[in-house]
C-alpha positions as CSV (number, residue, x, y, z in Angstrom):
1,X,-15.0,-0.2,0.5
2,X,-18.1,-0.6,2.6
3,X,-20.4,1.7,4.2
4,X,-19.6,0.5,7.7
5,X,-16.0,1.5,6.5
6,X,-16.2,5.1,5.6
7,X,-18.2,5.6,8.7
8,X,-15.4,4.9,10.6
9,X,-12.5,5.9,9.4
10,X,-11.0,8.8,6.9
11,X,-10.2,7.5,3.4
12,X,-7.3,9.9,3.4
13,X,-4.0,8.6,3.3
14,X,-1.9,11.5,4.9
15,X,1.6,9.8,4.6
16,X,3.9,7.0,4.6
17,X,6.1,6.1,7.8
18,X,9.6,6.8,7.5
19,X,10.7,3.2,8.1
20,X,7.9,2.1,5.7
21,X,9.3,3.7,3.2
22,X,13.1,2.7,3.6
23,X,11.9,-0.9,3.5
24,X,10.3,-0.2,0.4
25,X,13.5,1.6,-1.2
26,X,16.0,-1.4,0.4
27,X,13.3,-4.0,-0.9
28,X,13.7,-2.3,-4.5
29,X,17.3,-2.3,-4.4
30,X,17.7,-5.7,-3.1
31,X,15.6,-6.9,-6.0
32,X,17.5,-4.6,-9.0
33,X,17.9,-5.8,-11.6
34,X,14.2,-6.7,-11.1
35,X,10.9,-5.0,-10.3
36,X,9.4,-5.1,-6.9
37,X,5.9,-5.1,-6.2
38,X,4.2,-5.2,-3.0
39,X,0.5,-3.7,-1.6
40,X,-0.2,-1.3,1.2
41,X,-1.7,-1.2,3.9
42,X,-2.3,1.5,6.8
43,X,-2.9,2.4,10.3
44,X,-5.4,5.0,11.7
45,X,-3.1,7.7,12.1
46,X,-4.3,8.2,16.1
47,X,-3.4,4.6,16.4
48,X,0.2,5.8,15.6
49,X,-0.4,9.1,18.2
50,X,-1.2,11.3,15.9
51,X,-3.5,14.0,16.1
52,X,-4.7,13.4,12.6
53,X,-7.9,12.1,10.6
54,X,-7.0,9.4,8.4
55,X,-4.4,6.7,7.3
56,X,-0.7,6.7,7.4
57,X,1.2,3.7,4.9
58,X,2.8,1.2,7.6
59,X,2.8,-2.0,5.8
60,X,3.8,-3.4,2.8
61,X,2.9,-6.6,2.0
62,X,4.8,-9.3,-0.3
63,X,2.3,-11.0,-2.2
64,X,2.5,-15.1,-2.5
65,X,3.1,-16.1,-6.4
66,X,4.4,-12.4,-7.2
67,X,6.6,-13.1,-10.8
68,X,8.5,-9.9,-11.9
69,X,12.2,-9.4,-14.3
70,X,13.6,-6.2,-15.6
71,X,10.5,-4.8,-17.0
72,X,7.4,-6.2,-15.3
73,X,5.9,-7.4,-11.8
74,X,2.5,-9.1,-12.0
75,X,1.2,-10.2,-8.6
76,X,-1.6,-12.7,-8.1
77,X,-5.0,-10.3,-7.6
78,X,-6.6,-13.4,-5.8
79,X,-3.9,-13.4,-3.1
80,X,-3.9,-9.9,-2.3
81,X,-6.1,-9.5,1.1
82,X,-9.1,-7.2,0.8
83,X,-9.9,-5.3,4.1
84,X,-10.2,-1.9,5.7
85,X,-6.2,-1.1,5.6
86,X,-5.7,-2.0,1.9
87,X,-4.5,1.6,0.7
88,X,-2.7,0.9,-2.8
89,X,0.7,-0.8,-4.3
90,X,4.4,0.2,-4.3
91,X,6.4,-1.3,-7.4
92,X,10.2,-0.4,-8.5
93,X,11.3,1.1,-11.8
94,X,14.8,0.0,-12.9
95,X,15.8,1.8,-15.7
96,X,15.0,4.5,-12.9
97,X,11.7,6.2,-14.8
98,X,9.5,7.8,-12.1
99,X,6.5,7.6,-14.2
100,X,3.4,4.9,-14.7
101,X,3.0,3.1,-17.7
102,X,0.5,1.8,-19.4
103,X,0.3,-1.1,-17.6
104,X,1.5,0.7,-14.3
105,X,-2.6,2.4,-14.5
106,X,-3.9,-0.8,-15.0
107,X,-3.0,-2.0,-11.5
108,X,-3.9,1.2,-10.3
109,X,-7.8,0.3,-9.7
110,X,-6.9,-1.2,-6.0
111,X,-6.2,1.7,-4.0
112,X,-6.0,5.2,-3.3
113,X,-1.8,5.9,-3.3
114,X,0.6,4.1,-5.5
115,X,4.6,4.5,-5.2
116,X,7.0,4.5,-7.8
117,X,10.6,3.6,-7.0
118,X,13.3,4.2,-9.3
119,X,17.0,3.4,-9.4
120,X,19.2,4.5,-8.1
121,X,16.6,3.6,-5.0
122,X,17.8,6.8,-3.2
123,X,15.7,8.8,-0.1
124,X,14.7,10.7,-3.1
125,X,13.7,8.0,-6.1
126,X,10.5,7.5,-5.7
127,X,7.0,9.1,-6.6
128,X,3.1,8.9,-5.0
129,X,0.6,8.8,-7.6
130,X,-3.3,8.8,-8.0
131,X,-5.6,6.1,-9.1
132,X,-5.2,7.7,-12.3
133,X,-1.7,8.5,-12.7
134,X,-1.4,11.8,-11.5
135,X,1.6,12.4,-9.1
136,X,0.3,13.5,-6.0
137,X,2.2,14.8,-2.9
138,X,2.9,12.0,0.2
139,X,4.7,13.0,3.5
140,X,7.2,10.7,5.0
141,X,6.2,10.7,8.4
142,X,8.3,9.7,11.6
143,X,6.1,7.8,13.6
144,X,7.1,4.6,15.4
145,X,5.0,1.7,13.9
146,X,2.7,-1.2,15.6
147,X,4.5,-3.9,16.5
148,X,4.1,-7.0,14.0
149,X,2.5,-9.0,16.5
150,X,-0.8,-6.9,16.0
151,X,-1.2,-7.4,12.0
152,X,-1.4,-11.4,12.7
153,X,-3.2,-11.4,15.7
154,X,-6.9,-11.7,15.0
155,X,-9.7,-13.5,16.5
156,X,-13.6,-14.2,16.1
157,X,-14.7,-11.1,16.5
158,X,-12.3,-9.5,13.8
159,X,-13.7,-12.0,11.3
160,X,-17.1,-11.2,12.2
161,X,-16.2,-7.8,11.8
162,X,-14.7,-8.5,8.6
163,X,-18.0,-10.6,7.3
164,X,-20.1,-7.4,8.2
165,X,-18.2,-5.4,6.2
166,X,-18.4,-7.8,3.4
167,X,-22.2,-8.2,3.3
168,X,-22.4,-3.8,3.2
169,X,-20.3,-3.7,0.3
170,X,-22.0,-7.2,-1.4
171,X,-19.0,-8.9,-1.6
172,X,-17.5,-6.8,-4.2
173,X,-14.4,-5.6,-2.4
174,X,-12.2,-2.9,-3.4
């Protein structure tokens, strides 16, 4: 993350949306006997009308070229988009372990908050960890989330933006 970044915004992640979070749970399901694997993102939380300093999850985004079965997901690092609302990954457990593995805190290096979801895929299957592992607590927040529209509209001055914040981090990205 830049320096232009962390002048600007709070690097906490304070929750994850209540609807965010039931799509992640339904996605899981849906893909049982599978994992699931997805990255995400956030909104400022006074964006969402919050009286809050930092991010809330409201986004998770499938990844092109994402291969998983019954025991792994692997998604394509070079497709995963790099920018100011990348706050971690969500993947699904389904022999229902709510713990990483080994190869769980390898993908952990992108990210501040990474979700856990386990079968059953119940309100209650799922667990936030750290970068390294470590379970750490996450409200579920009820907020009502920015309309879709906004995440693909962009224009010049968002990619200008987006170059600026490139050339303060040198191009090294997360």
């Amino acid at each position: 993350m830049g320096l232009f970044d962390s002048l600007f915004r709070s690097n906490d992640v304070l929750g994850i949306a209540e609807e965010t979070l039931e799509f992640a749970l339904q996605a899981s399901e849906d893909t049982h006997p599978n994992e699931y694997m997805g990255m995400l993102r956030g909104t400022e939380a006074g964006e969402l009308g919050l009286d809050w300093d930092g991010m809330v999850i409201t986004d998770v985004l499938v990844i092109p070229g994402t291969e998983s079965n019954s025991v792994s997901a692997t998604v394509k690092t070079n497709m995963v988009p790099n920018d100011r609302h990348s706050l971690g990954s969500v993947h699904s457990h389904p022999n229902g372990v709510l713990q990483p593995s080994q190869e769980d805190l390898g993908t952990f290096n992108r990210g501040d908050v990474h979700i856990i979801i386990g079968a059953p895929y119940g309100r209650d299957d799922w667990q936030a960890f750290d970068p390294q592992g470590e379970p750490r607590g996450l409200e579920v927040i009820d907020v009502e989330l920015p309309d879709a529209e906004e995440f693909f509209h962009f224009d010049q001055h968002d990619i200008d933006e987006e170059l600026r914040d490139e050339e303060y981090d040198g191009g090294r990205g997360w």
